[in-house]
BASE-157804 format. One record per residue (C-alpha): x, y, z. Coordinates in Angstrom, 1 decimal. Example, Ala and Ser with C-alpha at 12.3 -4.5 7.8 and 13.67 -1.06 7.14 Angstrom:
<site c1="12.3" c2="-4.5" c3="7.8"/>
<site c1="13.7" c2="-1.1" c3="7.1"/>
This chain:
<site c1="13.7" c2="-1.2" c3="-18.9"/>
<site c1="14.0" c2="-1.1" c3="-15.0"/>
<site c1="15.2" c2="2.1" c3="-12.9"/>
<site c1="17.5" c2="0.7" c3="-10.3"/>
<site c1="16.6" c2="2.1" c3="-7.1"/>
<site c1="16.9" c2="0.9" c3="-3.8"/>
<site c1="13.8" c2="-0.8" c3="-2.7"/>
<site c1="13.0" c2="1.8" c3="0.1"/>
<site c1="12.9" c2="4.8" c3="-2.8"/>
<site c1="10.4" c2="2.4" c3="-4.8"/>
<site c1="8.4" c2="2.2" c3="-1.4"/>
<site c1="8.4" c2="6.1" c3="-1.1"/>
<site c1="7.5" c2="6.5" c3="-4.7"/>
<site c1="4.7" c2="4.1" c3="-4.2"/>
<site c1="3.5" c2="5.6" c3="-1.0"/>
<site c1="2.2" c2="8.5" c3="-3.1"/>
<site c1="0.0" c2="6.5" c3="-5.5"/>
<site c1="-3.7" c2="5.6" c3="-4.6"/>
<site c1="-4.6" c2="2.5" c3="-2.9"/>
<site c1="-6.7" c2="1.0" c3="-6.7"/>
<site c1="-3.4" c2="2.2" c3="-8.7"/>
<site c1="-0.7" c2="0.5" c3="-6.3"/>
<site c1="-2.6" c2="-2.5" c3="-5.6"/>
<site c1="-4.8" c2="-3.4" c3="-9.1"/>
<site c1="-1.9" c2="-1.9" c3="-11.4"/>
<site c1="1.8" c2="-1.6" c3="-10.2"/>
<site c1="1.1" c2="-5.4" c3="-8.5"/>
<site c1="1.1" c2="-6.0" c3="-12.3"/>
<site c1="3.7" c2="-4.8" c3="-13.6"/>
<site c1="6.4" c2="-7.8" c3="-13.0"/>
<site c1="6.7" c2="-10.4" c3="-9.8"/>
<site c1="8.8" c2="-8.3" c3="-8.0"/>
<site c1="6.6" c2="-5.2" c3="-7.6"/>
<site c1="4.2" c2="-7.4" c3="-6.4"/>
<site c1="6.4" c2="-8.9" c3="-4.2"/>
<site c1="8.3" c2="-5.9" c3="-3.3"/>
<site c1="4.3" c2="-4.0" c3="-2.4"/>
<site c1="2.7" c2="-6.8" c3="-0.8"/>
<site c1="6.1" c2="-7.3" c3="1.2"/>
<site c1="5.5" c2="-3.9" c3="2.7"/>
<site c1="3.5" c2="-3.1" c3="5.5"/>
<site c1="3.5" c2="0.4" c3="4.7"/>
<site c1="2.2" c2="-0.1" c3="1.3"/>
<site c1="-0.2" c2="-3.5" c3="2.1"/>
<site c1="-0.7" c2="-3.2" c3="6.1"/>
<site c1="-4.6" c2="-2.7" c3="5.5"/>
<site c1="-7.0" c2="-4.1" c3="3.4"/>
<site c1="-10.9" c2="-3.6" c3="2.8"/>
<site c1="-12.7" c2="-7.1" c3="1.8"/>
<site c1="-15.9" c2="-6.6" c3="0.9"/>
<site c1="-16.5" c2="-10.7" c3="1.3"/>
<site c1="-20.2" c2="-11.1" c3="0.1"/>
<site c1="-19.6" c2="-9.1" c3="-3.1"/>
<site c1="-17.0" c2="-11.4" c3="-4.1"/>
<site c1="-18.6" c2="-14.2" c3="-2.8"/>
<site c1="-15.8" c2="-15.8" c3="-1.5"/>
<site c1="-15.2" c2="-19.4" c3="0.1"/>
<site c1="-13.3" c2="-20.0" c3="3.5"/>
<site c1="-10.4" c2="-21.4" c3="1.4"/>
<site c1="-10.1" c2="-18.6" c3="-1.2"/>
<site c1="-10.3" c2="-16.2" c3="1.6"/>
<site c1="-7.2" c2="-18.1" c3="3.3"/>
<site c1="-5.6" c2="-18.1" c3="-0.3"/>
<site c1="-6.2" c2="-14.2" c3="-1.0"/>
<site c1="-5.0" c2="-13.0" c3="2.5"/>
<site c1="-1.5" c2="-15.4" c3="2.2"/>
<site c1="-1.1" c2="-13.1" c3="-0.8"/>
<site c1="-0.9" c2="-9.5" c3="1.6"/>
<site c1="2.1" c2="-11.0" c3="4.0"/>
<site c1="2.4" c2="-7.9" c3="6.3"/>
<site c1="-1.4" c2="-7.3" c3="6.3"/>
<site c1="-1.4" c2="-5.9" c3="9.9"/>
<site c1="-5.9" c2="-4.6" c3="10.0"/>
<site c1="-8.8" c2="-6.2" c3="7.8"/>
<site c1="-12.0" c2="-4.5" c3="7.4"/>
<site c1="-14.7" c2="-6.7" c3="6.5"/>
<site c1="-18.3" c2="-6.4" c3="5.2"/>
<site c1="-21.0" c2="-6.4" c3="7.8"/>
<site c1="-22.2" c2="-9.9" c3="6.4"/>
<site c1="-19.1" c2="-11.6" c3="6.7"/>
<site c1="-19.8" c2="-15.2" c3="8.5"/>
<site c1="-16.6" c2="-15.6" c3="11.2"/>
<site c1="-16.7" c2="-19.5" c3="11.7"/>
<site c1="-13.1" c2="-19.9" c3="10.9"/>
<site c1="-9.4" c2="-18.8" c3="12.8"/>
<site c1="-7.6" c2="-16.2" c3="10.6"/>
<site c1="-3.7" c2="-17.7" c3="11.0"/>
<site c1="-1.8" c2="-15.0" c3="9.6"/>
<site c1="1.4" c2="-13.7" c3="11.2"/>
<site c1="0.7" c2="-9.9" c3="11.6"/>
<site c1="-3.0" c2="-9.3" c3="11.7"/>
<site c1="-3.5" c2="-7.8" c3="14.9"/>
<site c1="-7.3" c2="-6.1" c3="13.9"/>
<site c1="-10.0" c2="-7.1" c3="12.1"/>
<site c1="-12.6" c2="-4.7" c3="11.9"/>
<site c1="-16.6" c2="-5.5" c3="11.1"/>
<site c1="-19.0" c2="-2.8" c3="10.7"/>
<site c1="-22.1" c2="-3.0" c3="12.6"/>
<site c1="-25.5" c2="-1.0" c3="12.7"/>
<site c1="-25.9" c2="1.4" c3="15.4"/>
<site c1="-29.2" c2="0.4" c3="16.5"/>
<site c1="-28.3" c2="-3.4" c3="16.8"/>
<site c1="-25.9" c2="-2.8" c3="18.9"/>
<site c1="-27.2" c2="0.4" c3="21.3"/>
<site c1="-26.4" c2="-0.2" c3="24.9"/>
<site c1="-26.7" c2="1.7" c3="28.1"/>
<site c1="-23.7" c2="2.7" c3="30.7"/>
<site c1="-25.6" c2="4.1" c3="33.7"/>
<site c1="-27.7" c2="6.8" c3="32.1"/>
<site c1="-25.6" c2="6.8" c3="29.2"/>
<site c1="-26.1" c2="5.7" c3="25.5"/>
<site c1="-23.4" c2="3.8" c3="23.7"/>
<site c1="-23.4" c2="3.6" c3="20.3"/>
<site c1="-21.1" c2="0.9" c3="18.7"/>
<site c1="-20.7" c2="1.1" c3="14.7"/>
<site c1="-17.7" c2="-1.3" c3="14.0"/>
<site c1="-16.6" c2="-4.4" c3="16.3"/>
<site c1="-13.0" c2="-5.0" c3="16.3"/>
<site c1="-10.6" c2="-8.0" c3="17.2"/>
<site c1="-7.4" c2="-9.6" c3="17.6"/>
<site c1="-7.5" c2="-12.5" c3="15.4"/>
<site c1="-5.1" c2="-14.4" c3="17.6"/>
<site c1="-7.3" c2="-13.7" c3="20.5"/>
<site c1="-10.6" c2="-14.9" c3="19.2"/>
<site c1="-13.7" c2="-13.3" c3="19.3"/>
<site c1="-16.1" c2="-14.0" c3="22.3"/>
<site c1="-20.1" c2="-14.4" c3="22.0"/>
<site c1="-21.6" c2="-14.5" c3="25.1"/>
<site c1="-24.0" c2="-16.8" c3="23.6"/>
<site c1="-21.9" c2="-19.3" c3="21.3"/>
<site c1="-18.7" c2="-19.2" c3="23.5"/>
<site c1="-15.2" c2="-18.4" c3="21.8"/>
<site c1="-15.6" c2="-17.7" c3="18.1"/>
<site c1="-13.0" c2="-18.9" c3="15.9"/>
């Protein structure tokens, strides 16, 4: 049996439940609460991949993030390998931690310490080294 309610009330009714609940569970429960949650940047805007756990190909990466439509920031693992363009309409930020000492510069007198790197996918990333990445 399905409650009708507008969609925005399920989206405010969802909005309360944790991220493992809404995402491994209520994704579940028919097509169109999957569609209706991954459809939502609100509810599916941000997503944690930990890549090398999974250990996921470049394709089934592609194939897995086509799934989360208004995915808008991606935080990846610190061994993720970036040799590929991430096409995807509203990812604006993709987010890989770093180690502090890896990355320890110097402004003036001044230590920096960097622990994440971020990116616009649709920019690229640049290594001074290796030119444009991806």
């Amino acid at each position: 049996m399905t409650i009708p309610l507008p969609k925005d009330v399920w989206i405010e009714i969802w909005s309360l439940l944790d991220f493992e609940t809404l995402q491994k569970t209520c994704t579940r429960v028919c097509k169109t609460w999957f569609e209706d949650i991954r459809d939502s940047g609100r509810l599916s805007g941000e997503l944690c991949l930990n890549w090398e756990s999974r250990k996921l190909k470049e394709n089934e990466v592609i194939t897995f993030l086509n799934n989360w439509k208004k995915l808008k920031v991606l935080y990846l693992d610190k061994n993720v390998n970036m040799n590929f363009k991430i096409n995807h309409k509203y990812l604006r930020r993709v987010v890989i931690p770093c180690t502090i000492s890896e990355h320890k510069k110097f402004i003036g007198n001044i230590p920096i310490n960097v622990s994440e790197i971020c990116f616009d996918p649709h920019q690229g990333l640049y290594n001074k080294r290796q030119g444009n990445i991806g």
